[in-house]
Jmol script that loads the backbone (N, CA, C; Angstrom):
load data "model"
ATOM      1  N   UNK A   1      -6.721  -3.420  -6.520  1.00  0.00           N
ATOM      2  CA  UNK A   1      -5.612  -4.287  -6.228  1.00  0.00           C
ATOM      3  C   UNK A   1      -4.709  -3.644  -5.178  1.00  0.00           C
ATOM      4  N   UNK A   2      -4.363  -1.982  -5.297  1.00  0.00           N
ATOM      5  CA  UNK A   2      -3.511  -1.663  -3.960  1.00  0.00           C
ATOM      6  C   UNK A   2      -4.416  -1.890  -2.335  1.00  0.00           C
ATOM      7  N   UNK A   3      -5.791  -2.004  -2.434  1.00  0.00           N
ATOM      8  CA  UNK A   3      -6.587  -2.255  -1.265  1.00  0.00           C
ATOM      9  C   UNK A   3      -6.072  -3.740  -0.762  1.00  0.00           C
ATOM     10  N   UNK A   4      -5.556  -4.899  -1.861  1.00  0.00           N
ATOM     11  CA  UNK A   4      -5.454  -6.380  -1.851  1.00  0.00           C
ATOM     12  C   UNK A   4      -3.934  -6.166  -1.043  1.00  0.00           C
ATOM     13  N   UNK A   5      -3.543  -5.320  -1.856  1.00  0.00           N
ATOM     14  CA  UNK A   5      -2.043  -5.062  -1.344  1.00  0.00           C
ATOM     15  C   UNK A   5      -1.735  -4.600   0.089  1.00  0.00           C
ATOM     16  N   UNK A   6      -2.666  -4.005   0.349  1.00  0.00           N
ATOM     17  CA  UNK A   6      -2.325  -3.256   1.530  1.00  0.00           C
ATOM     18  C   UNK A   6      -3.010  -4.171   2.968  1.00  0.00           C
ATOM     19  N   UNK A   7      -3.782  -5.318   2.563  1.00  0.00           N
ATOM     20  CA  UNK A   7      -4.153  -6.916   3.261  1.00  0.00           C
ATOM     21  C   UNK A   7      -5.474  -6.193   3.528  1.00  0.00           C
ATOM     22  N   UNK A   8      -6.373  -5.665   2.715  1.00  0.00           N
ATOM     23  CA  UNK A   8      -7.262  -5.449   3.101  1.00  0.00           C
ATOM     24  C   UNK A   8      -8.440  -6.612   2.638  1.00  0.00           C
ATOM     25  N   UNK A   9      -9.495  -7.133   3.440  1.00  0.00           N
ATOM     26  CA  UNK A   9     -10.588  -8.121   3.114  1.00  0.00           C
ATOM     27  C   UNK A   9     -11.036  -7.291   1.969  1.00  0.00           C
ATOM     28  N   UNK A  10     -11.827  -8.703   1.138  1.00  0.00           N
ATOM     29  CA  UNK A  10     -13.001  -8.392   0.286  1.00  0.00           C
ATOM     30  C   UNK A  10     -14.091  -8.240   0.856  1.00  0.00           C
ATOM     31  N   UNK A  11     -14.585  -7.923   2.215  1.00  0.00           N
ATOM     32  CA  UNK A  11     -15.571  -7.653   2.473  1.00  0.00           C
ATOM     33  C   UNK A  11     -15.081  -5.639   2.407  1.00  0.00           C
ATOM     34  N   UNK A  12     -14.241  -5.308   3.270  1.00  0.00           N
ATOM     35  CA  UNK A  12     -13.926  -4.093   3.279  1.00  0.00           C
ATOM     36  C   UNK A  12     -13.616  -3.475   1.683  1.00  0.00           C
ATOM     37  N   UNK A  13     -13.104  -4.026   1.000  1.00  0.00           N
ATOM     38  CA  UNK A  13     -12.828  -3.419  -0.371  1.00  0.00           C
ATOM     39  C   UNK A  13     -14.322  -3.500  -0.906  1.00  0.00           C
ATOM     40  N   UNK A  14     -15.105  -4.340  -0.796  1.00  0.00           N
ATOM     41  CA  UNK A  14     -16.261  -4.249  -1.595  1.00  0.00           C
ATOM     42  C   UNK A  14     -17.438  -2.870  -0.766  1.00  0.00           C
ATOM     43  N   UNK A  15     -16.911  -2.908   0.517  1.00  0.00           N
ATOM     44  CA  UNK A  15     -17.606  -1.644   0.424  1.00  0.00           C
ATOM     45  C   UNK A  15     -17.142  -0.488   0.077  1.00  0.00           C
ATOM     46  N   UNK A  16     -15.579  -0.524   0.608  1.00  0.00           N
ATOM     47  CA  UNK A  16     -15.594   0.827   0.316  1.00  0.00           C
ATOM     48  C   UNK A  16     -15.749   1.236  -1.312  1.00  0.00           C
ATOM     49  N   UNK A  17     -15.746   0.294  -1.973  1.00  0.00           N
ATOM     50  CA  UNK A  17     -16.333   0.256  -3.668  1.00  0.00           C
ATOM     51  C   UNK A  17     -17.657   0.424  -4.308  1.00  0.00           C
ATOM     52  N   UNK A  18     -18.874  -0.209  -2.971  1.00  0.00           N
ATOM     53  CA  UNK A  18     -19.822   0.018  -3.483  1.00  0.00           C
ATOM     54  C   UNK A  18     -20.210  -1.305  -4.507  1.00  0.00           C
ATOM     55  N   UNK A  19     -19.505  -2.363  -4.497  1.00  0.00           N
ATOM     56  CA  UNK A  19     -19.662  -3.697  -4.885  1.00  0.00           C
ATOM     57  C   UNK A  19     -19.672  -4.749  -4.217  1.00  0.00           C
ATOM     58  N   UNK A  20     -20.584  -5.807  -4.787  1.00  0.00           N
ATOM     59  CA  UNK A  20     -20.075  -6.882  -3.889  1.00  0.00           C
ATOM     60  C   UNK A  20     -18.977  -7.606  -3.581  1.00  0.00           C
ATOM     61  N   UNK A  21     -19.286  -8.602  -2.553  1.00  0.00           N
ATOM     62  CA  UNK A  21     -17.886  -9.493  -2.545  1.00  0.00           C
ATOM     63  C   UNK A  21     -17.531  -9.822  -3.779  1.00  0.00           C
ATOM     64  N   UNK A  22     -18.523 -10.963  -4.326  1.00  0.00           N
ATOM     65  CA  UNK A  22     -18.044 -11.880  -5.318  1.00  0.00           C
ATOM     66  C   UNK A  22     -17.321 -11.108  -6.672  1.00  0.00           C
ATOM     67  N   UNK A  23     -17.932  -9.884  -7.019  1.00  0.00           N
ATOM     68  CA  UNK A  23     -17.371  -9.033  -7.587  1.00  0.00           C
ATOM     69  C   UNK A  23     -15.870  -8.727  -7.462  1.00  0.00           C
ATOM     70  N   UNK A  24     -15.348  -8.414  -5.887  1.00  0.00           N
ATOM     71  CA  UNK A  24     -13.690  -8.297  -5.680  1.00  0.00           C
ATOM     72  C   UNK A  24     -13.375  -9.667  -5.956  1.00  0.00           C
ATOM     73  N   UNK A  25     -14.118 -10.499  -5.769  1.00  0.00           N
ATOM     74  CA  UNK A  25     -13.546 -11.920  -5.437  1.00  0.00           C
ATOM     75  C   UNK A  25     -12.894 -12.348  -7.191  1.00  0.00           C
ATOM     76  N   UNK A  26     -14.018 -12.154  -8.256  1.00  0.00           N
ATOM     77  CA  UNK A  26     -14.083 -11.779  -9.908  1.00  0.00           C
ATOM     78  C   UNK A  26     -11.971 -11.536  -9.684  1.00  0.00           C
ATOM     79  N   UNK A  27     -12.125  -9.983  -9.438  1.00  0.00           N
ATOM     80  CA  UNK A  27     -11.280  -9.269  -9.929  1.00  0.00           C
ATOM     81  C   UNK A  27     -10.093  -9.689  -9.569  1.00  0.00           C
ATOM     82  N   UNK A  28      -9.280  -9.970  -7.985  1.00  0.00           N
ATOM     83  CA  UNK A  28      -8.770 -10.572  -7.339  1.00  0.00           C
ATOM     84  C   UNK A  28      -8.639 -12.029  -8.116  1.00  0.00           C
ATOM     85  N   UNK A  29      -8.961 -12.663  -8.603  1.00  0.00           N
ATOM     86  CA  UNK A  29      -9.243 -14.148  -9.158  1.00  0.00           C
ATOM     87  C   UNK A  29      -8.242 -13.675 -10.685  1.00  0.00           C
ATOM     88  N   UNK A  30      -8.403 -12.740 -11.209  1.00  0.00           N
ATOM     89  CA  UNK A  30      -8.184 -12.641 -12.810  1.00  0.00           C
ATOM     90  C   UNK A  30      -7.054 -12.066 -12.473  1.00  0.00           C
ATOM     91  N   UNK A  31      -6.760 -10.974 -11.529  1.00  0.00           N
ATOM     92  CA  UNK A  31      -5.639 -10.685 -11.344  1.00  0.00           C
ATOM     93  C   UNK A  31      -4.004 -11.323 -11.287  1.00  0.00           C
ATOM     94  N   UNK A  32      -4.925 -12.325 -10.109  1.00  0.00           N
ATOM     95  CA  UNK A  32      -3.998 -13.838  -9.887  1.00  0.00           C
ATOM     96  C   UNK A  32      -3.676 -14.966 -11.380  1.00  0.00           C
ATOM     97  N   UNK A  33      -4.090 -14.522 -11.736  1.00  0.00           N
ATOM     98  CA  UNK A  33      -4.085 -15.370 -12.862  1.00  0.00           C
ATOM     99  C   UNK A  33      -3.508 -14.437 -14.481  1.00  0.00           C
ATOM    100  N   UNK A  34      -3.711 -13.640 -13.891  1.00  0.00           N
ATOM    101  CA  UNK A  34      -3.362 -12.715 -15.668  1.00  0.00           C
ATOM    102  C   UNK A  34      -2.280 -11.710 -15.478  1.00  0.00           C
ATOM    103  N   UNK A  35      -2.252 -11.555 -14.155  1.00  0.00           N
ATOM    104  CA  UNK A  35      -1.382 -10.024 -13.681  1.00  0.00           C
ATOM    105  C   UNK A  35      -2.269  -9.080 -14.580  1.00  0.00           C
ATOM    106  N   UNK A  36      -1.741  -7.740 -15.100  1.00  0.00           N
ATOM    107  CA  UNK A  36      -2.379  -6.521 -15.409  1.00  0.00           C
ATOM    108  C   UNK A  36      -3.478  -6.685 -16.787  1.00  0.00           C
ATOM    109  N   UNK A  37      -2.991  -7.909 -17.008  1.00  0.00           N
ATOM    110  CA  UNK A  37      -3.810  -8.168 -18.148  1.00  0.00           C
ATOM    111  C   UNK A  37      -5.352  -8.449 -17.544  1.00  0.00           C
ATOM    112  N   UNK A  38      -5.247  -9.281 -16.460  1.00  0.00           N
ATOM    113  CA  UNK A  38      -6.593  -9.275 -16.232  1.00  0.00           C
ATOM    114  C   UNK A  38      -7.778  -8.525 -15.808  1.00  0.00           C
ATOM    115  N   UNK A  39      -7.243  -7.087 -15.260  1.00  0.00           N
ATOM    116  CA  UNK A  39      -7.753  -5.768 -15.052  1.00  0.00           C
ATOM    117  C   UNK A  39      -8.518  -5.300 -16.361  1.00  0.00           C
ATOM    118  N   UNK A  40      -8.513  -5.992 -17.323  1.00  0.00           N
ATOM    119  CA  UNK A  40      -9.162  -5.604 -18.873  1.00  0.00           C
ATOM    120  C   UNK A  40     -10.045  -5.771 -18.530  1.00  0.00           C
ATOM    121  N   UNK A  41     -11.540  -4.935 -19.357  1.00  0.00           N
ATOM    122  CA  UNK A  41     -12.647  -5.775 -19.545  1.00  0.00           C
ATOM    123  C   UNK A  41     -12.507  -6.281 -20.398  1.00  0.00           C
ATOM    124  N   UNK A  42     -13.596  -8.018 -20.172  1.00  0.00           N
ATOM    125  CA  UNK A  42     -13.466  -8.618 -20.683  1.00  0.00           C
ATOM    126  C   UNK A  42     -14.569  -8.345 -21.859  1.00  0.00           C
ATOM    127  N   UNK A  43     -14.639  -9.052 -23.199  1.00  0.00           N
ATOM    128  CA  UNK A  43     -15.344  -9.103 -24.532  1.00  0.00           C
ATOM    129  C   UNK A  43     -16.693  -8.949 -24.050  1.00  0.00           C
ATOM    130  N   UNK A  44     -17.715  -8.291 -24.426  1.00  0.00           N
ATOM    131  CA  UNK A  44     -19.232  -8.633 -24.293  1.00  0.00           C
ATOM    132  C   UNK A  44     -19.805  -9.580 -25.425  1.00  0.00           C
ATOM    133  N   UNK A  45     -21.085 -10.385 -24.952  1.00  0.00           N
ATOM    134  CA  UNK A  45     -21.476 -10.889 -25.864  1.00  0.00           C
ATOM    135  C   UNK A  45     -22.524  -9.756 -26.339  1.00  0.00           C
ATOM    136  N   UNK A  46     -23.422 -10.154 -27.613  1.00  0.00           N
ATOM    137  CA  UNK A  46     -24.478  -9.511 -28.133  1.00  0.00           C
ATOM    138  C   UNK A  46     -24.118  -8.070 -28.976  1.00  0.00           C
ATOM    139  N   UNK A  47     -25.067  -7.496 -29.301  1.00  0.00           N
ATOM    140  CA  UNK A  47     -24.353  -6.581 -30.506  1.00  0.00           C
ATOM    141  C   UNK A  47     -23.836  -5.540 -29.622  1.00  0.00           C
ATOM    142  N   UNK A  48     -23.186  -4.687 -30.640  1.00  0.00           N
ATOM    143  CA  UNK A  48     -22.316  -3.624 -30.720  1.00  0.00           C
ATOM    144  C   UNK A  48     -22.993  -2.840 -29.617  1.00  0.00           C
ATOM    145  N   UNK A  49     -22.459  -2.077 -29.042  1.00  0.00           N
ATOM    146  CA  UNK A  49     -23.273  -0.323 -28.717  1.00  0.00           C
ATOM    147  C   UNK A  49     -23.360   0.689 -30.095  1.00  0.00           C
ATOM    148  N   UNK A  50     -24.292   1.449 -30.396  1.00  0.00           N
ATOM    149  CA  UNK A  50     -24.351   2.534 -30.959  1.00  0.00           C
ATOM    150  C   UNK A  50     -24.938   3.731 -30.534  1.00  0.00           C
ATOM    151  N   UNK A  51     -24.086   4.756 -31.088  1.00  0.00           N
ATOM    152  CA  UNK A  51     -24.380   6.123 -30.574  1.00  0.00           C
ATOM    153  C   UNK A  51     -25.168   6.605 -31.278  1.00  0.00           C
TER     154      UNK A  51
END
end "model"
wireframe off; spacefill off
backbone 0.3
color backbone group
């Protein structure tokens, strides 16, 4: 989000991340919509992890 801040594209943030667009596009999207809340991950479906 300080890359969003600083007017940088989602093409440039997704590389220098090593992700795709649609991926910043994801994050950027939830941001707008949740503020810091949306930086959470979100719930997985399917079972638990175990160690």
């Amino acid at each position: 989000m300080l890359d969003a801040a600083r007017g940088y594209s989602n093409t440039r943030i997704a590389r220098r991340l090593c992700v795709t667009e649609d991926t910043v596009r994801t994050w950027r999207g939830r941001f707008a919509r949740r503020r810091e809340a949306g930086l959470v991950d979100l719930p997985r479906s399917g079972r638990p992890r175990r160690i």
